[in-house]
C-alpha positions in Angstrom: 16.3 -3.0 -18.3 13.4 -0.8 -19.2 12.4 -3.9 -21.6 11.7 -6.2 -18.9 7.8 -4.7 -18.2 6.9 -4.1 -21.3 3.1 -5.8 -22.2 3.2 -7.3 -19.1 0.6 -6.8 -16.3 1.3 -5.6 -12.4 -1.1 -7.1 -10.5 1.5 -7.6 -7.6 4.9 -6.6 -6.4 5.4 -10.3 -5.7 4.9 -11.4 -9.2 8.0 -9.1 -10.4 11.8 -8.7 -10.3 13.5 -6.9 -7.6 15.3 -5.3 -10.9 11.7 -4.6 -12.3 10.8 -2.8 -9.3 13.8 -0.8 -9.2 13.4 0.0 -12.9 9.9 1.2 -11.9 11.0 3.4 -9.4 14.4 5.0 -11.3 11.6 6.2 -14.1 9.3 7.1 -11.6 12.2 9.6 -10.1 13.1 10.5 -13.6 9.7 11.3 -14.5 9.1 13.6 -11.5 12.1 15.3 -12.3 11.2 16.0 -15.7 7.5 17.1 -14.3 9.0 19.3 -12.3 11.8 21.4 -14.7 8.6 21.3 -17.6 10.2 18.8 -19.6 8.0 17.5 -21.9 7.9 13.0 -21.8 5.0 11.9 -24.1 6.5 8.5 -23.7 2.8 7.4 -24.2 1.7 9.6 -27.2 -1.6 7.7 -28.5 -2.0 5.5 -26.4 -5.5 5.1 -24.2 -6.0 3.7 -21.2 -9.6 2.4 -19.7 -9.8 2.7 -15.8 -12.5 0.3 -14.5 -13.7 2.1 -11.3 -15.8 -0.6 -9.0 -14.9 1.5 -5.7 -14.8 5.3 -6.0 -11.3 7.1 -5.1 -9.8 10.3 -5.2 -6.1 9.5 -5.2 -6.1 7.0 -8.1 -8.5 8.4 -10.5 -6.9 11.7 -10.5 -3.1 10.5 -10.1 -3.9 7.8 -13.2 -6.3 10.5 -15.8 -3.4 13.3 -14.9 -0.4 10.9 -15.7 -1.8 9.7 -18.8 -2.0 13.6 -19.8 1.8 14.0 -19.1 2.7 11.1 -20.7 0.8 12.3 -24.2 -2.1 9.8 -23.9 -5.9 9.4 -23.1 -7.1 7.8 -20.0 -10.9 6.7 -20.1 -12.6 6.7 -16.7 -15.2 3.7 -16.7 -17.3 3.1 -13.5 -19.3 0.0 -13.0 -22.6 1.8 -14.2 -21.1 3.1 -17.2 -19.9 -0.9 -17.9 -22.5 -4.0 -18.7 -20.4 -5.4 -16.5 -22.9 -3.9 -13.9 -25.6 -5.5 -16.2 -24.3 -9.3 -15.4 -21.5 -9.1 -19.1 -18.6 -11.7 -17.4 -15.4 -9.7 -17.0 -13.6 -12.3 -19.6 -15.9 -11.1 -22.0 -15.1 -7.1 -20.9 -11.5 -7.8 -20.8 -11.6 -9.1 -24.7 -13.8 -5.8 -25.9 -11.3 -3.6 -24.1 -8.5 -5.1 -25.2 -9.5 -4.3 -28.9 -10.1 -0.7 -28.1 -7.2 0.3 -25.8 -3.5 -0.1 -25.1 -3.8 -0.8 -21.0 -6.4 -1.1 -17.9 -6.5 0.2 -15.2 -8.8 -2.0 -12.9 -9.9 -0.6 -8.9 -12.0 -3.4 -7.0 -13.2 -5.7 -4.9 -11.9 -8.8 -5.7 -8.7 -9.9 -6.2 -9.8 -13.4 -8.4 -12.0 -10.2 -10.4 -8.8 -8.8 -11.2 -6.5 -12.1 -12.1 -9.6 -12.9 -14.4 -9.0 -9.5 -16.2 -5.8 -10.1 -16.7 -6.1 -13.2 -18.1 -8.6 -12.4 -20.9 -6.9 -9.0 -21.4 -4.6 -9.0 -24.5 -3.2 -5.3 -23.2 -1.4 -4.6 -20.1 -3.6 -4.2 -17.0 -2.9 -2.7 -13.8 -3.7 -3.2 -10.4 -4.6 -0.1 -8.9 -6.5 -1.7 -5.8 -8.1 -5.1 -4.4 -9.1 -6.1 -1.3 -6.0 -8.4 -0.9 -3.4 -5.2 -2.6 -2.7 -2.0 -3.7 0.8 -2.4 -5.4 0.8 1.2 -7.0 0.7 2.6 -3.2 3.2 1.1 -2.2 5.4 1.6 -5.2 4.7 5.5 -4.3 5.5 4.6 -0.6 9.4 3.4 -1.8 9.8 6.3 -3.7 9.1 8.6 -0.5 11.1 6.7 1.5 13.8 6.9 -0.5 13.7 10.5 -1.1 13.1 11.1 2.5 15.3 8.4 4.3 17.8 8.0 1.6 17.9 3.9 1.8 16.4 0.7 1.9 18.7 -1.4 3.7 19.7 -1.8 7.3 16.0 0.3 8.0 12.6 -0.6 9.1 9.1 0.0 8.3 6.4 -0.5 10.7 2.8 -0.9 10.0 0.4 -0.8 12.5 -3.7 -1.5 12.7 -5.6 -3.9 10.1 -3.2 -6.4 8.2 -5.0 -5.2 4.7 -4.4 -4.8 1.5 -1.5 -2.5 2.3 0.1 -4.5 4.7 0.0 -7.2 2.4 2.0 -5.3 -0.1 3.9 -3.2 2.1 5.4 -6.8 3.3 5.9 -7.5 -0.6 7.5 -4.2 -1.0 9.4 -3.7 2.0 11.0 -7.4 1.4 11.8 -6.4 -2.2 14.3 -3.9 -1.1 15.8 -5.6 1.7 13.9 -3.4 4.0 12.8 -4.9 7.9 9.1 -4.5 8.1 7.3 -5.4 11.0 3.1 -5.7 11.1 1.4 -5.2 14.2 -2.2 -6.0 14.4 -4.8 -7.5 16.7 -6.0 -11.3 16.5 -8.6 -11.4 13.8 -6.7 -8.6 12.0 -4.1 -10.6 10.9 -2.3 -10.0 7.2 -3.1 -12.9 5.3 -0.9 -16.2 5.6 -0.2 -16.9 2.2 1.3 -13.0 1.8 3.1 -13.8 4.7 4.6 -16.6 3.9 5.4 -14.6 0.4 7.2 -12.2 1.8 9.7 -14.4 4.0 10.2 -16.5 1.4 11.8 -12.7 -0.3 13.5 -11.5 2.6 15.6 -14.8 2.9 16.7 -13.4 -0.6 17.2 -9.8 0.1 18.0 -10.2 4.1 15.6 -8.5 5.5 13.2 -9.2 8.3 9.7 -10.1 8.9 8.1 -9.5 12.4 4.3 -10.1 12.6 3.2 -9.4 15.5 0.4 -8.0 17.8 2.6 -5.7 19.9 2.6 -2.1 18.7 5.8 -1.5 21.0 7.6 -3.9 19.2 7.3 -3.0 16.1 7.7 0.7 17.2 11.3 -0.5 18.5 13.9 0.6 15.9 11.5 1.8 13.2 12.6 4.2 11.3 9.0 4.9 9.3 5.6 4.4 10.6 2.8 3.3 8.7 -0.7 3.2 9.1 -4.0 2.7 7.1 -8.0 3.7 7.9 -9.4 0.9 10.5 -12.9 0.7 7.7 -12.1 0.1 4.4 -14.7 0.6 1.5 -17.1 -2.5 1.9 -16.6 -2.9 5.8 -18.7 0.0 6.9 -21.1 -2.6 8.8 -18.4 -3.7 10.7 -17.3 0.1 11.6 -18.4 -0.2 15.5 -16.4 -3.1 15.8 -13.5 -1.8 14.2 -13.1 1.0 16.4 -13.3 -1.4 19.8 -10.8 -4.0 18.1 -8.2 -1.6 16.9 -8.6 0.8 19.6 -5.0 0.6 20.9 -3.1 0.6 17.5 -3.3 4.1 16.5 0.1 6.3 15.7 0.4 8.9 17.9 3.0 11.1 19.9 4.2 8.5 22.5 4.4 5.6 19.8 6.4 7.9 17.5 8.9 8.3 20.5 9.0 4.8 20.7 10.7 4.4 17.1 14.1 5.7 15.9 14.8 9.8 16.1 13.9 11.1 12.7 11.2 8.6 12.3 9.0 9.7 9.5 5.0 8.7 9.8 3.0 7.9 6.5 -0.4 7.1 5.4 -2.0 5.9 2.7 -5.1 8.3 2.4 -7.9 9.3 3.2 -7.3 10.0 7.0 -9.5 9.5 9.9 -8.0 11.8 12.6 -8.3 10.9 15.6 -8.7 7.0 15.0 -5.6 5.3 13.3 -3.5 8.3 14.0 -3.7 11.9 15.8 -4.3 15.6 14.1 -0.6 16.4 15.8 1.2 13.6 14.8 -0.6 14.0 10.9 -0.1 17.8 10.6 3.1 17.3 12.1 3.9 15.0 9.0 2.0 16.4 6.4 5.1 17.2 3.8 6.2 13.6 3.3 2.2 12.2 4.1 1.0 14.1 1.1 4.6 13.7 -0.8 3.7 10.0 -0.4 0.2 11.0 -2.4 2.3 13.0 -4.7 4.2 10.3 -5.7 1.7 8.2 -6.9 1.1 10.4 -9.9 4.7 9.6 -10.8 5.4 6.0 -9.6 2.2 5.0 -11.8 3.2 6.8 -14.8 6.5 4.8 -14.3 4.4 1.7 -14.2 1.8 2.8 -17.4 5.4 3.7 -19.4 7.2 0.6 -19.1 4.3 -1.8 -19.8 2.6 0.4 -22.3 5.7 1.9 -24.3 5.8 0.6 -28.1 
């Protein structure tokens, strides 16, 4: 099972196997274990890693550089000014030079079409560790907290609520994977994209879950036994910030739209937080252990992912 990933890319939870993604997320569990006890796993002794930086983060470089180190490697941390591809070089042309010098890639941008072009001139494994369509990694760390938090997948529903972005789009890949009801409520003009949508209901006629898009936060409060929610201005829409606020005004998480959803309902976020906007200080402090378990967890969930496609 663990041979199924390996030189391949993961660009998208759509693009792999439900089996893949569970194999992604058994090592990821093993991993943290492992982390945990002291137990040494150099599964990746040698091996280098470039990590193309085009938007800055805090989560991602850290979680990526610190898992390399666990995993016995080298991670290189390349930001657009330290690349020529800042200087006009085509990113075919970067993906064949990189390729010669490292064993994976690590790529955090804009464009989605900049990363499918990476990957298609890479000779090495490349990872998606954000576009402006998804951000697979996060929600690969978002299954893992569920699970160790909830228990299951099946028969339980995740909620999503403000901007259908780049995490709804893959928390609807995700959630569908696993047979998991997820439900996106977002305003008109805010709505996840229809080829993602259409995606993920094509995978939850497989895996029997369901889809609700919809622009009601009430309903997709209604039975939800997590709550999701992501910053209203995303890197590259700071013009747009005034707007933002007046648009997505009425979809924040907070205490009356928690007691909406089931008893026990857990609340996460992707990171950073704007308290006060997309969700309260009470309802955030009040679930801070599995909000920054879920940040936790990407650290282990993409060493899982940099193992099985970078593993000789």
């Amino acid at each position: 099972m663990y041979q199924n990933l390996k030189g391949k890319d993961l660009l998208s939870l759509h693009e792999i196997t439900t089996e893949d993604l569970y194999a992604i997320l058994d090592l990821a569990a093993d991993l943290k274990a492992k982390q945990k006890a002291g137990i040494e796993h150099h599964l990746l002794k040698g091996k280098t890693l470039g990590m193309i930086f085009e938007k800055s983060s805090t989560r991602t470089r850290v979680s990526f550089e610190t898992g390399m180190y666990q995993l016995g490697g080298q991670a290189l941390f390349l930001s657009k000014n330290d690349l020529q591809i800042g200087r006009g070089e085509p990113i075919r042309d970067t993906a064949r030079v990189l390729s010669r010098y490292l064993d994976g890639i690590m790529i955090r941008t804009f464009k989605h079409s900049t990363l499918e072009e990476l990957a298609e001139y890479a000779s090495v494994p490349v990872i998606n560790a954000l576009t402006d369509l998804l951000h697979p990694c996060q929600v690969l760390a978002d299954l893992m907290t569920i699970k160790e938090h909830i228990g299951q997948y099946k028969g339980k529903k995740l909620a999503y609520i403000g901007d259908g972005n780049n995490m709804a789009h893959s928390l609807l890949y995700g959630c569908t994977k696993v047979g998991m009801d997820v439900a996106i409520a977002s305003p008109q003009g805010y709505k996840p994209d229809e080829t993602v949508v259409k995606n993920a209901l094509a995978e939850a006629a497989v895996s029997g879950s369901v889809v609700t898009i919809t622009d009601d936060v009430h309903e997709a409060a209604k039975g939800a036994d997590v709550l999701y929610t992501d910053v209203w201005t995303s890197m590259g829409e700071e013009a747009e910030r005034e707007q933002r606020l007046k648009d997505l005004a009425g979809y924040q998480i907070n205490a009356a739209l928690l007691a909406e959803a089931n008893e026990g309902c857990i609340v996460m976020h992707c990171l950073p937080a704007h308290r006060g906007e997309e969700i309260t200080e009470d309802v955030l402090e009040a679930q801070a252990d599995v909000i920054f378990d879920e940040a936790e967890n990407r650290l282990h969930a993409q060493k899982a992912v940099m193992a099985l496609t970078m593993m000789d």
